[in-house]
N, C-alpha and C positions, 0 to 999 in steps of 0.2 A: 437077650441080655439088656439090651437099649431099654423096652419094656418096662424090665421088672427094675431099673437104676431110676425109672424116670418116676416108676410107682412110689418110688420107696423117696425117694427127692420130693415127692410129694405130699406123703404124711408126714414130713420136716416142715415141711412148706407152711401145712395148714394149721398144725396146732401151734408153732408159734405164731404164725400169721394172727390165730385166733385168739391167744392169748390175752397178745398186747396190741389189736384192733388194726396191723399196718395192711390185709389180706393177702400177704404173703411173696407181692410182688417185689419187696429188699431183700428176699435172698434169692429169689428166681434170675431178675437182672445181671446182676455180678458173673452169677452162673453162667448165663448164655451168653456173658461179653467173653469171660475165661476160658469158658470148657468148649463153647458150643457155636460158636461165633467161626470168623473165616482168621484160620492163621491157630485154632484150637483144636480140640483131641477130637472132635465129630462136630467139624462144621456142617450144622444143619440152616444156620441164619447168616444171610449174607448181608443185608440191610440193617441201620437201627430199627428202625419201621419195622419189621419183621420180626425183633427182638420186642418191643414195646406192644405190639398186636399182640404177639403170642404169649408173652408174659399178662397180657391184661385178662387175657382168658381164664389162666390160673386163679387173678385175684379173683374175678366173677364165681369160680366154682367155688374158691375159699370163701368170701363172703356171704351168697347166697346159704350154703351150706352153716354157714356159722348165726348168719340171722336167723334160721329157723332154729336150730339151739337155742335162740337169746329167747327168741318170741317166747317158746314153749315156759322159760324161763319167769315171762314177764318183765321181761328188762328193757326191752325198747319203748321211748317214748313218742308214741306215735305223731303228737303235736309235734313236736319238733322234728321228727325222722321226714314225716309225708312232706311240710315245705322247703329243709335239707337238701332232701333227695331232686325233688325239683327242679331246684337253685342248681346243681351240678349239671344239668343236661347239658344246657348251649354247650358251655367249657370242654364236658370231656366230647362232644362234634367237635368242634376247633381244634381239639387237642391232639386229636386225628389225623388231621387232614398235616398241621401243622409241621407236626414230625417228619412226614413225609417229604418236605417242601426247605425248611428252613432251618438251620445248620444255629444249634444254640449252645457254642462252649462258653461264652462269657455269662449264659443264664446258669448255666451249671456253674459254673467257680460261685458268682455272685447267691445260688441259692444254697448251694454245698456250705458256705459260708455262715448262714441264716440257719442252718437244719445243727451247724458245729454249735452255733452261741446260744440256740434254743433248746439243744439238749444239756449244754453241762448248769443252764439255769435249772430245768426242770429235774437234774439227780440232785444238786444242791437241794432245793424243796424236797424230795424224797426222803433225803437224810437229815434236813435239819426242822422241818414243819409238820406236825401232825395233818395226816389226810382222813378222812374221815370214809369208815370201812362200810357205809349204808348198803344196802341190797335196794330198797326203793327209795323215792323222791318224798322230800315231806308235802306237805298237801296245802301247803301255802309257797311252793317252790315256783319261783318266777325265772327268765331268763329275757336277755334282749334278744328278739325276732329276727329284727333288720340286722344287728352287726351278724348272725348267725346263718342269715343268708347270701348277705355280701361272702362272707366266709366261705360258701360253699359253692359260689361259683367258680375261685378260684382253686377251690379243691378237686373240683371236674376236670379241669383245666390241667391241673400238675398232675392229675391222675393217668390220664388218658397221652400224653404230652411222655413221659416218664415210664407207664406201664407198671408203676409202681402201686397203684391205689392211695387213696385220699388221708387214709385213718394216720397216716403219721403222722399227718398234720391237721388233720381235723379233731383226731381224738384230744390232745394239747391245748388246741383253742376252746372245746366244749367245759374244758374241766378249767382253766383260768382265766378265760375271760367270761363266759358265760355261767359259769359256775356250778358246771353239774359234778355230781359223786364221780369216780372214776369207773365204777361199771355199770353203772347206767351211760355213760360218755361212752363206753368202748361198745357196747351191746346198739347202740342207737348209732354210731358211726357205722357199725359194721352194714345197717340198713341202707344207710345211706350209701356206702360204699358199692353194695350191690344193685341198687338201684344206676347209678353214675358208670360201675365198669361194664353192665350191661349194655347201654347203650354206647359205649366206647368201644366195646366189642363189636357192635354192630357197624359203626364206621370202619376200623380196623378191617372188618370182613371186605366190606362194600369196598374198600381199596386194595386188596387182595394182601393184607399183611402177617396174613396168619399162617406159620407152618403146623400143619393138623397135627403129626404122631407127637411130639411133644406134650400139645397142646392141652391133647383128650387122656394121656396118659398121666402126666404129672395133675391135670384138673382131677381125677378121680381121687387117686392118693392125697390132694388136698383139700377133697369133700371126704375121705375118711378122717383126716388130722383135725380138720375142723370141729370135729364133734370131740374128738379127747382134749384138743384146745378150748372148749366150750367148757368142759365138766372139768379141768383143771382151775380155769379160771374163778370158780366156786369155792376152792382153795385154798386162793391168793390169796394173800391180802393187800390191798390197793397199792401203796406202799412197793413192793416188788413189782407191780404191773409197772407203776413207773420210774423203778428202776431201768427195768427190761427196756423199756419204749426209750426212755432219754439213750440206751447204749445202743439201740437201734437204728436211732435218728445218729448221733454218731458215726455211725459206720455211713450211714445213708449219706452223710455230709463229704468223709473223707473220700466218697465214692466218687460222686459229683466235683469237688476239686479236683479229684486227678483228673477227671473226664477236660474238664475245663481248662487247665494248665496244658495237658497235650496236644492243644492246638495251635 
């Protein structure tokens, strides 16, 4: 029964994960603090550390899984994804080790904060600014390098730190301050994202912070959802993805307050 609830939690996981580029680690968290954590209905996670490990693994099948959708697509843009992806390494190493070690309720309040004022900007824009519904980049399409790598180091960093993945906050910055279409932004964070939880997985391991049955059961069901998150988002129109994302980040925000206030 465990199994088939973690399967089926998981093609939840992935297609919204995939839709609106977060890889699926905002509704895993919650989860394993509620249901699955010590003091819940099948504590399997004793540690945050343990919650954050095993949650990053999801995002990694969901993103991996949903980049090759994009790819097939043609939607990633490889200029920008390859130095991105990069840019996140150190961070999500750090972001590892750091969880384990250092007790951060006032970075949650103060970032729960930042995720609350940066999404009801971003449904504002939704509903009162035309987004513009491209499928590709026009061919004189520039972006700034440097602020998009600075960017991505601390998307590593909140990624791996959080077990959340980067896109919720990286998808936001590709699309308003750098200036990409919103699904080229989503398709190319999600690269990045996979490249970043992967090796944040790989710390998580090397620290021993990963509970496996969860881990490999819900990652399947979110390498299935992935793909109907993928051929949904074809769909959309840009418009509703960031809807979804600003109510996302919302929640994501009210999350992180509570985390930060209970201490």
């Amino acid at each position: 029964m465990d199994i088939i609830l973690f399967l089926l939690l998981g093609i939840g996981v992935g297609t919204f994960g995939t839709l609106v580029g977060i890889g699926g680690g905002l509704i895993c968290v919650p989860i394993f603090i509620l249901f699955l954590s010590d003091g819940g209905v099948y504590p399997y996670f004793h540690t945050a550390a343990q919650i954050a490990g095993t949650s990053l693994v999801v995002v990694m099948a969901n993103a991996m899984s949903g980049t090759l959708a994009y790819i097939r697509q043609k939607r990633v843009l490889f200029s920008a994804a390859i130095p991105f992806a990069i840019a996140t390494l150190p961070g999500a190493v750090l972001g590892s080790w750091i969880v384990n070690k250092f007790s951060t309720p006032m970075l949650d309040l103060y970032f729960g904060i930042f995720l609350l004022l940066m999404s009801i900007i971003m449904y504002w824009n939704s509903t009162h600014k035309p987004v513009s519904n491209i499928m590709e980049l026009p061919k004189d399409f520039q972006y700034n390098r440097t602020l998009g790598i600075v960017a991505s180091l601390g998307v590593g960093f909140l990624s791996s730190i959080f077990g959340i993945g980067g896109g919720v906050i990286h998808v936001p910055l590709m699309i308003y301050l750098l200036g990409f279409p919103v699904h080229v932004a989503t398709a190319t964070s999600h690269f990045v994202l996979a490249c970043s939880s992967a090796f944040g997985v790989i710390s998580h391991f090397m620290l021993d912070h990963i509970i496996w049955v969860p881990a490999i059961c819900i990652s399947i069901g979110a390498a299935i959802g992935a793909q109907i998150g993928a051929k949904l988002s074809k769909k959309t129109k840009s418009k509703v993805i960031l809807m979804l994302l600003s109510l996302a980040m919302f929640a994501l925000g009210i999350r992180l307050i509570l985390l930060g206030s209970a201490h």
